[in-house]
LODREN-503017 format. One line per field, with one value per residue (C-alpha): residue number from 1; residue in three letters; x, y negated, z. Coordinates in steps of 0.1 Angstrom, whole numbers, plus 5000, padded with zeros to 4 digits. Example, Ala and Ser with C-alpha at 12.3 -4.5 7.8 and 13.67 -1.06 7.14 Angstrom:
2
resi	(1 | 2)
resn	(ALA | SER)
xx	(5123 | 5137)
yy	(5045 | 5011)
zz	(5078 | 5071)
***
This chain:
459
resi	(1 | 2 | 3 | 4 | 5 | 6 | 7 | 8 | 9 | 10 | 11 | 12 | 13 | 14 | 15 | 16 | 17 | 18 | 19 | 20 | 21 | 22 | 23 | 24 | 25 | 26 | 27 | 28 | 29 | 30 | 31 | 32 | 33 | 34 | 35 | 36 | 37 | 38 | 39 | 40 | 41 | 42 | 43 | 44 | 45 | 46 | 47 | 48 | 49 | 50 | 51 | 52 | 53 | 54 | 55 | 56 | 57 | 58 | 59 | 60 | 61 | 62 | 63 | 64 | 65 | 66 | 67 | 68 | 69 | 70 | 71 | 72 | 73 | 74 | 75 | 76 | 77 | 78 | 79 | 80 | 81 | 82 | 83 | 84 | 85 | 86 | 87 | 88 | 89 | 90 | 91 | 92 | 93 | 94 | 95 | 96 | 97 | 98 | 99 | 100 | 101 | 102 | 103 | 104 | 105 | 106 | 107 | 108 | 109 | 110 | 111 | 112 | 113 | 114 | 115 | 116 | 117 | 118 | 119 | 120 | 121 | 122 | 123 | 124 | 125 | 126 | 127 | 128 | 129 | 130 | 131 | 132 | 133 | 134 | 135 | 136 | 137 | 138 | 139 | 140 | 141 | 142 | 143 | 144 | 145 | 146 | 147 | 148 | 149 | 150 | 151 | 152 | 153 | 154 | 155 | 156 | 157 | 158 | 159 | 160 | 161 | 162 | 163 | 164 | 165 | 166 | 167 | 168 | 169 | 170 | 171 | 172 | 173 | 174 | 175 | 176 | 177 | 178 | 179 | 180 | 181 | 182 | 183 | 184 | 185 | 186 | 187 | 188 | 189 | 190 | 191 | 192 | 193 | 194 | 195 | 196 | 197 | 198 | 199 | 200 | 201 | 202 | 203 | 204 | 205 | 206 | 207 | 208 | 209 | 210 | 211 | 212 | 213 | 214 | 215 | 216 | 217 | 218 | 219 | 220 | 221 | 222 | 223 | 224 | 225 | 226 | 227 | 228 | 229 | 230 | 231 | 232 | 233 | 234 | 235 | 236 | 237 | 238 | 239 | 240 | 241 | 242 | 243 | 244 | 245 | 246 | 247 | 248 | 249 | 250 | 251 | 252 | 253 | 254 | 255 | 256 | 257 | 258 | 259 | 260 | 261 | 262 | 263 | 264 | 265 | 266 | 267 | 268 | 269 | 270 | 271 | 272 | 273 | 274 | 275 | 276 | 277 | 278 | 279 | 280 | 281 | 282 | 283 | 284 | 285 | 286 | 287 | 288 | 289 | 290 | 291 | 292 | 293 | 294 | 295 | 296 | 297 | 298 | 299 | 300 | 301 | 302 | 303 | 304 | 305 | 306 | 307 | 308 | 309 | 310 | 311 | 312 | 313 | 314 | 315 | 316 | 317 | 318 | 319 | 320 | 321 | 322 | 323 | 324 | 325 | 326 | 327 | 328 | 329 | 330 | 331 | 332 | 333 | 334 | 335 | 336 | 337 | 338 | 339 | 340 | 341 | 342 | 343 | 344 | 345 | 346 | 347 | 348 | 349 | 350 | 351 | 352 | 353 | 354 | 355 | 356 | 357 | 358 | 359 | 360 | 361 | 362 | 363 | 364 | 365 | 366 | 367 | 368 | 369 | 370 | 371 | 372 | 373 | 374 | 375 | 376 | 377 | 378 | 379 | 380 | 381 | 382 | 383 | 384 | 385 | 386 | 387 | 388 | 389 | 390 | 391 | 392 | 393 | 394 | 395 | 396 | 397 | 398 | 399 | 400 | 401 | 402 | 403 | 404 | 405 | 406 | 407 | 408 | 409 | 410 | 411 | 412 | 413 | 414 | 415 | 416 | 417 | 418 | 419 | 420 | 421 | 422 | 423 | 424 | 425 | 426 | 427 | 428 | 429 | 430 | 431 | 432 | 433 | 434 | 435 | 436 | 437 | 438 | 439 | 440 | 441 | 442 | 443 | 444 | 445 | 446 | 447 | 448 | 449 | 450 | 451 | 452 | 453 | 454 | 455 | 456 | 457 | 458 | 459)
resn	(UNK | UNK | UNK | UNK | UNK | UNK | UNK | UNK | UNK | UNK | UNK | UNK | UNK | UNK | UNK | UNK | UNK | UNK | UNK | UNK | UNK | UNK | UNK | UNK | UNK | UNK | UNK | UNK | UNK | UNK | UNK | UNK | UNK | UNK | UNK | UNK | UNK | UNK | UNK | UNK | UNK | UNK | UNK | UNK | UNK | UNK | UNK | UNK | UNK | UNK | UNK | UNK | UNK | UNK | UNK | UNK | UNK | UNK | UNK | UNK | UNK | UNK | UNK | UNK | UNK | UNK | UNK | UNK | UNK | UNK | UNK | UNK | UNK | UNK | UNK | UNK | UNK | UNK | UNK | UNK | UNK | UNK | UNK | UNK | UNK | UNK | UNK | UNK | UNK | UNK | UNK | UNK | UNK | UNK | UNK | UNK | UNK | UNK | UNK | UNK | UNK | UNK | UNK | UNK | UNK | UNK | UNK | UNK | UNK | UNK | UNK | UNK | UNK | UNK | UNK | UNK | UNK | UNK | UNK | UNK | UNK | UNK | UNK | UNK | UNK | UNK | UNK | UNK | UNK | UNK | UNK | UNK | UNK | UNK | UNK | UNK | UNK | UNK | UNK | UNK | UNK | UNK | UNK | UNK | UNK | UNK | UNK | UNK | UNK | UNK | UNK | UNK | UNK | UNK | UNK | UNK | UNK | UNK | UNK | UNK | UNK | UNK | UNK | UNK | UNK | UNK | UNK | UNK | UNK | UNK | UNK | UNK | UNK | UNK | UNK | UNK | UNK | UNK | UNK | UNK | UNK | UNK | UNK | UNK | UNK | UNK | UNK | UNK | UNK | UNK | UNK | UNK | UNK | UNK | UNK | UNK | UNK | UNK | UNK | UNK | UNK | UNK | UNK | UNK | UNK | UNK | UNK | UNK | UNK | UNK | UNK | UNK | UNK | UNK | UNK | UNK | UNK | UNK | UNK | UNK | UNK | UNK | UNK | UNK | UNK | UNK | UNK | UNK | UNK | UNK | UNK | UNK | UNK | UNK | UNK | UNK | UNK | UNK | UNK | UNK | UNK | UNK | UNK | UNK | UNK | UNK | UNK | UNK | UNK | UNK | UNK | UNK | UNK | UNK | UNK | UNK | UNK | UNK | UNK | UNK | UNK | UNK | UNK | UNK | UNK | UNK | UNK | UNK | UNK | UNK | UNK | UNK | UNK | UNK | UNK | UNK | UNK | UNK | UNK | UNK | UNK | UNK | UNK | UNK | UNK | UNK | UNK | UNK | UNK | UNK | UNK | UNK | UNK | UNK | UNK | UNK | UNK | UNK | UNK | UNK | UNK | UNK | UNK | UNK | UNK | UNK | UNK | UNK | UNK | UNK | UNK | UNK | UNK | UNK | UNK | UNK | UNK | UNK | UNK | UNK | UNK | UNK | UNK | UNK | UNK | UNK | UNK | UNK | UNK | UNK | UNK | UNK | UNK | UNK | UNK | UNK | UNK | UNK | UNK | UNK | UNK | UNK | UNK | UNK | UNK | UNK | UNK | UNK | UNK | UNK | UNK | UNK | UNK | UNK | UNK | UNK | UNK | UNK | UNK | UNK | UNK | UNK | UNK | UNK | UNK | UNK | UNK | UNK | UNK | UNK | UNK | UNK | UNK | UNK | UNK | UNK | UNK | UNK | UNK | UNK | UNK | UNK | UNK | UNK | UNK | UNK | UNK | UNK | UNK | UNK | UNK | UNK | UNK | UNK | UNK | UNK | UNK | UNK | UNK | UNK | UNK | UNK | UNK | UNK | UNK | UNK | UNK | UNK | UNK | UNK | UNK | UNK | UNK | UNK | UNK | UNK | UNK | UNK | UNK | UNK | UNK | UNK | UNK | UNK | UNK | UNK | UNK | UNK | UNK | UNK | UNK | UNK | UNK | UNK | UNK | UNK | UNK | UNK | UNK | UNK | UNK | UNK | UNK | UNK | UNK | UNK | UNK | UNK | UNK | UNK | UNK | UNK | UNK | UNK | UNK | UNK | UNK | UNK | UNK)
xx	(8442 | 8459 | 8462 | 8462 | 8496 | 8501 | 8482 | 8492 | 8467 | 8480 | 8456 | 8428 | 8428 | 8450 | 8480 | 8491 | 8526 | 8514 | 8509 | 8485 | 8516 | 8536 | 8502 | 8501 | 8537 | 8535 | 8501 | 8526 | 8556 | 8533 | 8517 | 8552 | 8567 | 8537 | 8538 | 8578 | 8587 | 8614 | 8601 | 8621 | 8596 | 8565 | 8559 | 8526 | 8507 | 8471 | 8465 | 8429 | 8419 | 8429 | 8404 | 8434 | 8463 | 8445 | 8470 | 8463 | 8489 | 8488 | 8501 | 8530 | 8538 | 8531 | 8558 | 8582 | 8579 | 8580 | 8610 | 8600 | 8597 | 8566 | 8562 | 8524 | 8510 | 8474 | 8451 | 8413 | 8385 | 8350 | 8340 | 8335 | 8343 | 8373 | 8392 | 8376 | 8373 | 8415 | 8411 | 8393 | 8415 | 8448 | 8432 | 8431 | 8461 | 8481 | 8455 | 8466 | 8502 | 8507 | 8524 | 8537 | 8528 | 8500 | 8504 | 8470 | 8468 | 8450 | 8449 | 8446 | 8449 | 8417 | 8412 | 8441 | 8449 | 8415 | 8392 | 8355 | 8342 | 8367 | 8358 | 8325 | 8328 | 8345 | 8327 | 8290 | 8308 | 8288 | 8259 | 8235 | 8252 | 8219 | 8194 | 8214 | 8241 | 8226 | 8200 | 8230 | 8229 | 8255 | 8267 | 8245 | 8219 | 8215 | 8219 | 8190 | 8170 | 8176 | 8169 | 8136 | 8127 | 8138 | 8120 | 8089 | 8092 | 8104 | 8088 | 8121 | 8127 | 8160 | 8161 | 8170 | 8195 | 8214 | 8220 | 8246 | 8264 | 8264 | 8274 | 8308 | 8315 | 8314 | 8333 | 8359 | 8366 | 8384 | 8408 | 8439 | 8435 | 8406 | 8394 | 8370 | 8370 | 8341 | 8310 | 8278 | 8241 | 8211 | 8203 | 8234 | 8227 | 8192 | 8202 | 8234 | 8228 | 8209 | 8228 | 8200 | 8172 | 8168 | 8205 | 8221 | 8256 | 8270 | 8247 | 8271 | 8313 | 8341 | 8368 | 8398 | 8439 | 8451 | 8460 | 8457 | 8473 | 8475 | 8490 | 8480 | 8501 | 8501 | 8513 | 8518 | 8547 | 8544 | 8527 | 8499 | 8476 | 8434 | 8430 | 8407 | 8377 | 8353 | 8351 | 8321 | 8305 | 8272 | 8267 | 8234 | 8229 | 8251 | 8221 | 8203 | 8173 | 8181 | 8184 | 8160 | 8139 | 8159 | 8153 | 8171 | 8206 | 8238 | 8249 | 8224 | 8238 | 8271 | 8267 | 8252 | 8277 | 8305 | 8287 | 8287 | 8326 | 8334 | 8318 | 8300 | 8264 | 8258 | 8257 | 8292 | 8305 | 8314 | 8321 | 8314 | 8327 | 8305 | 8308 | 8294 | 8297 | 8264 | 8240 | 8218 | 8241 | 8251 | 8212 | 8208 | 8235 | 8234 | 8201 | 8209 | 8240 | 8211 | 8223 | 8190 | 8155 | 8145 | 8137 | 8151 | 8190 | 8184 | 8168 | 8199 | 8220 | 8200 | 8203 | 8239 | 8241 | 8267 | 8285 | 8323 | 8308 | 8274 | 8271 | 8285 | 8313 | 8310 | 8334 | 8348 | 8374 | 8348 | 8338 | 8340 | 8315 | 8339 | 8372 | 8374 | 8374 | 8400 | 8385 | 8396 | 8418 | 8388 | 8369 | 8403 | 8408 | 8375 | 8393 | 8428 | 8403 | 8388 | 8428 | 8439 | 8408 | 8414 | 8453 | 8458 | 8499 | 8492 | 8514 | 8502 | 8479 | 8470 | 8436 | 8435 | 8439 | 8405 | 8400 | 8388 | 8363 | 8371 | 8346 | 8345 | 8325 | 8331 | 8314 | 8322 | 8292 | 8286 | 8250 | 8253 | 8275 | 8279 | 8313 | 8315 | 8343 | 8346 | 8375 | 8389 | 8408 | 8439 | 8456 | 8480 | 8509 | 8488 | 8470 | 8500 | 8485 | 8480 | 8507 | 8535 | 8521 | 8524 | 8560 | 8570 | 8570 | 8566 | 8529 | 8528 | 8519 | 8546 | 8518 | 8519 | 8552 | 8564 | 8536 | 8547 | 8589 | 8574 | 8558 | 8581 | 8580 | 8568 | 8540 | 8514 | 8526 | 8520 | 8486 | 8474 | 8483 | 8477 | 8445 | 8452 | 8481 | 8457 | 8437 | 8469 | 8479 | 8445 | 8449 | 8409 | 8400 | 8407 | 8386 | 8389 | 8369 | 8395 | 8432 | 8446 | 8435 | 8451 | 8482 | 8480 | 8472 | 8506 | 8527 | 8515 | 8522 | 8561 | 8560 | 8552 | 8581 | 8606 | 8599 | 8602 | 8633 | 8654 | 8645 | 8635 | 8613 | 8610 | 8585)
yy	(7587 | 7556 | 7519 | 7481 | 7474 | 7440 | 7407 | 7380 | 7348 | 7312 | 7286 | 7275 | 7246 | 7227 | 7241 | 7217 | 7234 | 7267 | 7293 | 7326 | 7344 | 7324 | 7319 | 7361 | 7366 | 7342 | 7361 | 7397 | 7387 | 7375 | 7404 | 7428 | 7406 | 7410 | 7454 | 7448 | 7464 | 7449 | 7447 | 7478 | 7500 | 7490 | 7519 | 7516 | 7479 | 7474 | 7440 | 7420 | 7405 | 7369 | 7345 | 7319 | 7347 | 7375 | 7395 | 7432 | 7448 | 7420 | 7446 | 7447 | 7416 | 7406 | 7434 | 7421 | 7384 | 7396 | 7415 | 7454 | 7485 | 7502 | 7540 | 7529 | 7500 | 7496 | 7466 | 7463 | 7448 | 7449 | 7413 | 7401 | 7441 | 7439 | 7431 | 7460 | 7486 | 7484 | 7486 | 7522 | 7529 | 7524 | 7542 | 7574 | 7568 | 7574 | 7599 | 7618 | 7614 | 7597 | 7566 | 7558 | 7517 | 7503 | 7467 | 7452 | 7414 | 7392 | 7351 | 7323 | 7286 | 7284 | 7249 | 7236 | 7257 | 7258 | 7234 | 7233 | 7242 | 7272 | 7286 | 7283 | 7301 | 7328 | 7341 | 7332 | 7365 | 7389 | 7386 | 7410 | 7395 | 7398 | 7391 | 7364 | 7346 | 7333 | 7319 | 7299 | 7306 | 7304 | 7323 | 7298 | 7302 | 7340 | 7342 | 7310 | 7339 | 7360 | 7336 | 7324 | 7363 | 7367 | 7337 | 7347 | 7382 | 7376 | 7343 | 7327 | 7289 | 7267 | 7255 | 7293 | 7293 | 7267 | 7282 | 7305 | 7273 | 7257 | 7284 | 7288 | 7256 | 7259 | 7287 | 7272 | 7244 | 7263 | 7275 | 7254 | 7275 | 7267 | 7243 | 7222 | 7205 | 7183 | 7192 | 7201 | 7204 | 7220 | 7181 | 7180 | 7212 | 7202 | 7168 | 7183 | 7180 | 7206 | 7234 | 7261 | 7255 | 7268 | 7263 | 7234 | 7224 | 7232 | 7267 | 7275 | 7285 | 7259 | 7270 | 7268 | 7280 | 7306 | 7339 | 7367 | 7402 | 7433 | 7464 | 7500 | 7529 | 7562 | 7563 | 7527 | 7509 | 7492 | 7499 | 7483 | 7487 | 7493 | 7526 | 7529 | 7554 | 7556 | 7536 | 7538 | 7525 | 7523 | 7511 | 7504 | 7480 | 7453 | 7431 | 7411 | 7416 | 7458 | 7455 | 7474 | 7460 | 7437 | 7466 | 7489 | 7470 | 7489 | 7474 | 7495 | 7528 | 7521 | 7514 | 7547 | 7566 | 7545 | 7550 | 7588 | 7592 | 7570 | 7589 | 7557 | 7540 | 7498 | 7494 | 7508 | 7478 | 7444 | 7420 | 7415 | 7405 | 7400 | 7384 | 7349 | 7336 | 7317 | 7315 | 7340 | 7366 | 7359 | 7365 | 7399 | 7417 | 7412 | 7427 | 7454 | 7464 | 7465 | 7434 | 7420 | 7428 | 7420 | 7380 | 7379 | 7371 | 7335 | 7338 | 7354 | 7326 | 7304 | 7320 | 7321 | 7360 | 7360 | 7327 | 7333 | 7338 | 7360 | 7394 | 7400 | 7373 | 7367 | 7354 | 7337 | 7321 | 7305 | 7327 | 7321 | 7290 | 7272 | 7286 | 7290 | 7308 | 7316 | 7346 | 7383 | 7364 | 7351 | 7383 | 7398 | 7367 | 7384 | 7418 | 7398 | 7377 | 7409 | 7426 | 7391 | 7395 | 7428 | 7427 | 7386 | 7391 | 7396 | 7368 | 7365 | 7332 | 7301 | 7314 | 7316 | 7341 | 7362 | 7399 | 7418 | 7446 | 7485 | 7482 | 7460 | 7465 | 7447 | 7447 | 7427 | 7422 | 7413 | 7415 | 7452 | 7467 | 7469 | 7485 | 7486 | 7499 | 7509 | 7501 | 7513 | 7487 | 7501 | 7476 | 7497 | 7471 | 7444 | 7449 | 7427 | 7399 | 7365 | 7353 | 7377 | 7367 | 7333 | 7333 | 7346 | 7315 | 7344 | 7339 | 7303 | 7301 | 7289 | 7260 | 7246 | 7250 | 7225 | 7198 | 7202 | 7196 | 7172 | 7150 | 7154 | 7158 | 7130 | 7127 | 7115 | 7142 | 7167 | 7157 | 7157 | 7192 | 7208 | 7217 | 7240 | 7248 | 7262 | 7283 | 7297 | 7314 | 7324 | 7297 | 7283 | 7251 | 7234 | 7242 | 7235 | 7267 | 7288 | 7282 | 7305 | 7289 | 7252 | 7271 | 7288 | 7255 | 7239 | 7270 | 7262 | 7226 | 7240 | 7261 | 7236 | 7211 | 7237 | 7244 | 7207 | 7208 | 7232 | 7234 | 7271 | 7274 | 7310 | 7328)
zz	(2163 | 2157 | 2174 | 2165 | 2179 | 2167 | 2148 | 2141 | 2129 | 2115 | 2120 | 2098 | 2076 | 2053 | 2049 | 2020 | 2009 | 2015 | 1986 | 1995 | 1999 | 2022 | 2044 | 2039 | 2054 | 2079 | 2096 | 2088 | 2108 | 2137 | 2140 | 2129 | 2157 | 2180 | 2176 | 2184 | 2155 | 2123 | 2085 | 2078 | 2100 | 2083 | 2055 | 2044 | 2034 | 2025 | 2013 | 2005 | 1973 | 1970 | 1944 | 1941 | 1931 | 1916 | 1902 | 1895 | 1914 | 1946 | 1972 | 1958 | 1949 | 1986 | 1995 | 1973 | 1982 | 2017 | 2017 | 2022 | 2004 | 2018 | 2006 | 2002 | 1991 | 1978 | 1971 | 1984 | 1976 | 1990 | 1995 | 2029 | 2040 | 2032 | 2063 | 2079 | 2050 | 2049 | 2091 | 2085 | 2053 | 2075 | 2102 | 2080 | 2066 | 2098 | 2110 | 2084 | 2089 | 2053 | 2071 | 2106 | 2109 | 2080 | 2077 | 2069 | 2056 | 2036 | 2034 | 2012 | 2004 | 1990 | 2005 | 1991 | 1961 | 1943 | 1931 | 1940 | 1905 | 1906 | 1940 | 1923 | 1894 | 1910 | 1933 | 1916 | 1895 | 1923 | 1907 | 1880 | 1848 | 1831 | 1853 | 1883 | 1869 | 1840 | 1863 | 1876 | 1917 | 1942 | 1971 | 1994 | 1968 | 1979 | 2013 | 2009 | 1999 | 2023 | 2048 | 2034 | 2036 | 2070 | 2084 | 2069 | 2079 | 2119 | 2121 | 2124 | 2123 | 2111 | 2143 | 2159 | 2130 | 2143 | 2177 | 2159 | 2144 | 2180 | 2195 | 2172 | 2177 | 2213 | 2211 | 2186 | 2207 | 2231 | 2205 | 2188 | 2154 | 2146 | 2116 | 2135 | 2167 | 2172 | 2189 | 2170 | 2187 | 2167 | 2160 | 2140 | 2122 | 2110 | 2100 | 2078 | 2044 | 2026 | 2006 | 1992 | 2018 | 2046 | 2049 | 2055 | 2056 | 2090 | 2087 | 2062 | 2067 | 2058 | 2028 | 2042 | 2040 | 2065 | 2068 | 2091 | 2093 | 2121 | 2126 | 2128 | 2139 | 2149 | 2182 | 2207 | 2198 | 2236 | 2270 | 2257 | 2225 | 2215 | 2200 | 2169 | 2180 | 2151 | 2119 | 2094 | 2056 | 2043 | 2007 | 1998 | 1965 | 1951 | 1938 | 1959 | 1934 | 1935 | 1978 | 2001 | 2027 | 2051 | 2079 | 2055 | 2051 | 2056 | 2092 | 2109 | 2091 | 2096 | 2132 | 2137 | 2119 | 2137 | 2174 | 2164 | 2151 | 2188 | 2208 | 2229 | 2225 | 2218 | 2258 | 2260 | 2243 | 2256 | 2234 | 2196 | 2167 | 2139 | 2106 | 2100 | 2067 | 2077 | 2106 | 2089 | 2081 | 2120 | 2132 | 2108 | 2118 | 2156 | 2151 | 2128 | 2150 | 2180 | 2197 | 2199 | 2190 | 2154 | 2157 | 2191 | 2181 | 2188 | 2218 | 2233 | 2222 | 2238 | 2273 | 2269 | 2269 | 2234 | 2253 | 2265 | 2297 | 2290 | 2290 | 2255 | 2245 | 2203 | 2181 | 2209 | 2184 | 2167 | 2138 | 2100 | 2109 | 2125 | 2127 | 2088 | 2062 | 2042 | 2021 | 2033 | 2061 | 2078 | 2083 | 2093 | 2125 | 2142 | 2144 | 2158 | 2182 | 2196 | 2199 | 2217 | 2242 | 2250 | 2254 | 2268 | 2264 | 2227 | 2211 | 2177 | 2179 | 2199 | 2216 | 2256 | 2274 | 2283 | 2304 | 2283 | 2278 | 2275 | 2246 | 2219 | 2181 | 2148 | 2116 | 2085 | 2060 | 2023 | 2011 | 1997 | 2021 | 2062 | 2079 | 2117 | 2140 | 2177 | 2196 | 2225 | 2246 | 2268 | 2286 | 2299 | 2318 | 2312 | 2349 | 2358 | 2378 | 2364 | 2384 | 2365 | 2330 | 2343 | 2346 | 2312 | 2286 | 2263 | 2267 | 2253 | 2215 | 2191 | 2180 | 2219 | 2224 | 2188 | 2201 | 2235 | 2219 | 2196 | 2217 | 2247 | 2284 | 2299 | 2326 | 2294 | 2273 | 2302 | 2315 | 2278 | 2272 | 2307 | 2300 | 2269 | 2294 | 2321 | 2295 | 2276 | 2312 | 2324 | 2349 | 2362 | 2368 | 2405 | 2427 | 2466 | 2474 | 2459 | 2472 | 2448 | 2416 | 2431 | 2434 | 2400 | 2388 | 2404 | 2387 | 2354 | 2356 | 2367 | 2338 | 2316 | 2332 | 2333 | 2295 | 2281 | 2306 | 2293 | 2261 | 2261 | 2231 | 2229 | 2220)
***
């Protein structure tokens, strides 16, 4: 058995004076701090591949620059999966009673601290050396190909892909993190520039600078914390010219083994994250995970049923599409999303506060390989009522609380920010039918006084 007991996520972006490892230790003491635990506890770390610093023995050079002395420390890398094969890794680790607390992070400044041609060349690497890269393609260039292949298969058009891009932008509005802030429609998507066709630009994920990083223990460090029920691999090819039949990918074996090892079936779970390193990776893997029909992913984003407010919430922090992607860090912010909605007192990043399912399932993606996780959400203390949480400034994210210092007090300053106020605490809008919301409303406008008052920027 073990538990997530703390994560921690920076935002996503430019982060101009920012090395890998700073962005690294800054997502590890957010989520050390979140668990309520000191450095000195932590005695295992498993830490992701980074393109920008790829030094051979990075695990321990993260340790070092970060100050501890883990009794374990080990490196992965499995693309995309690699967020989620250290998740399963850790979880064994403490299952086995190897370690107590496994710090898992990854994170990089690959926006800032590597140039196109670079990012290029590096990971253009994944490819047959003798019968892909010489042909020259990209990463875009191959998921293109899968796309084509889909579309023709499923009868798929470009304009169902760019529901899934729509949809994480909608969904990374809500969310202060995040890379991008502007609106997109389906119009926007298909007028994008093309990349490798039938992608476009906005059907693909940003490069950003961030990092991300959680915690797994053995036991609960807090009255609060989401259990690890089942994890699960599937490794079918490398290639994309040695890969099966697109019905035949690894995300629908995993799930299966993962569903097994948790004990639960796909209409257990209530809310999803899934990786999204473009719309069509999006699109295949809700439908290998048996989110929707073969063909019918689209459709569902369309009635609003994988909307913050539909049946099963996805990627409600906006996904690799829109909330970044910083390499291994970005994969890793859909595991911290799904923690934060689960357990809304979680401190670790700037996303509102949501109520959770009981159920939640993840899977991270490369071409070749699927892993998926089930996740049992305990929220313990946390069936406080909104108006308890409300009181402790606690709650408010370090990000709101230095533009809130920065730009002062005043009444401006305060109507500007009371709406990201409202959804920090859980608050709903005002509405005259319901009393209780006006005067939830009226506490968190005192709240947010009483913090620019005295000056009480804790977090």
């Amino acid at each position: 058995m073990s538990f997530i007991t703390g994560v921690g996520l920076t935002s996503f972006g430019k982060h101009e004076a920012s090395s890998s490892l700073d962005l690294m230790s800054q997502a590890a003491q957010l989520a050390i701090s979140d668990a309520g635990l000191k450095r000195g506890e932590i005695d295992g770390v498993l830490c992701g591949y980074s393109t920008v610093s790829p030094h051979i023995m990075l695990a321990t050079v993260f340790a070092e620059h970060f100050g501890i002395k883990p009794a374990y420390a080990h490196a992965v890398q499995v693309g995309g999966a690699t967020g989620l094969a250290m998740t399963m890794l850790a979880h064994h680790l403490v299952e086995a009673g190897i370690v107590k607390h496994v710090l898992v992070v990854g994170g990089e400044n690959r926006l800032t601290g590597q140039s196109r041609d670079a990012s290029i060349l590096a990971l253009a690497q994944v490819g047959h050396p003798d019968y892909e890269v010489p042909l020259g393609p990209t990463i875009p260039a191959y998921y293109g190909l899968v796309a084509s292949r889909y579309m023709h298969e499923y009868g798929v058009t470009q304009e169902d892909l760019a529901e899934f891009a729509v949809l994480m932008r909608a969904h990374a509005l809500t969310h202060p993190g995040a890379q991008f802030h502007d609106a997109i429609s389906v119009a926007d998507v298909m007028a994008s520039k093309p990349v490798a066709m039938p992608l476009k630009l906005l059907d693909c994920c940003p490069v950003s600078d961030g990092g991300a990083a959680f915690v797994i223990s053995r036991e609960r460090t807090g009255p609060a914390g989401v259990r690890v029920r089942g994890c699960a691999q599937a490794h079918t090819h490398q290639h994309i010219t040695a890969a099966p039949a697109l019905s035949e990918l690894g995300a629908e074996m995993a799930i299966a083994k993962a569903k097994q090892a948790a004990g639960v079936a796909i209409s257990d779970v209530r809310y999803a994250a899934v990786y999204d390193s473009f719309t069509i990776t999006l699109a295949m893997l809700l439908e290998d995970l048996g989110l929707a029909g073969r063909g019918e992913a689209a459709a569902r984003v369309r009635s609003g049923h994988f909307g913050r407010d539909g049946a099963m919430p996805l990627n409600t922090h906006g996904g690799l599409l829109s909330y970044g992607h910083c390499g291994v860090g970005g994969a890793m912010a859909h595991l911290v999303e799904t923690v934060r909605y689960a357990m809304p007192r979680s401190r670790c990043c700037t996303a509102p506060a949501a109520y959770g399912p009981r159920m939640s399932a993840c899977s991270w993606s490369r071409c070749d390989e699927r892993k998926t996780d089930g996740l049992d959400h305990r929220r313990g203390s946390d069936r406080l009522s909104r108006l308890r949480r409300l009181r402790r400034p606690a709650i408010f994210p370090p990000q709101l609380l230095r533009r809130l210092r920065r730009e002062g007090s005043g009444g401006e300053a305060r109507q500007r920010h009371r709406h990201s106020l409202r959804h920090l605490a859980g608050v709903p809008r005002r509405d005259t039918r319901n009393p209780g919301a006006c005067s939830l409303q009226h506490r968190a406008r005192r709240c947010l006084r009483r913090l620019s008052l005295d000056g009480a920027w804790r977090q």
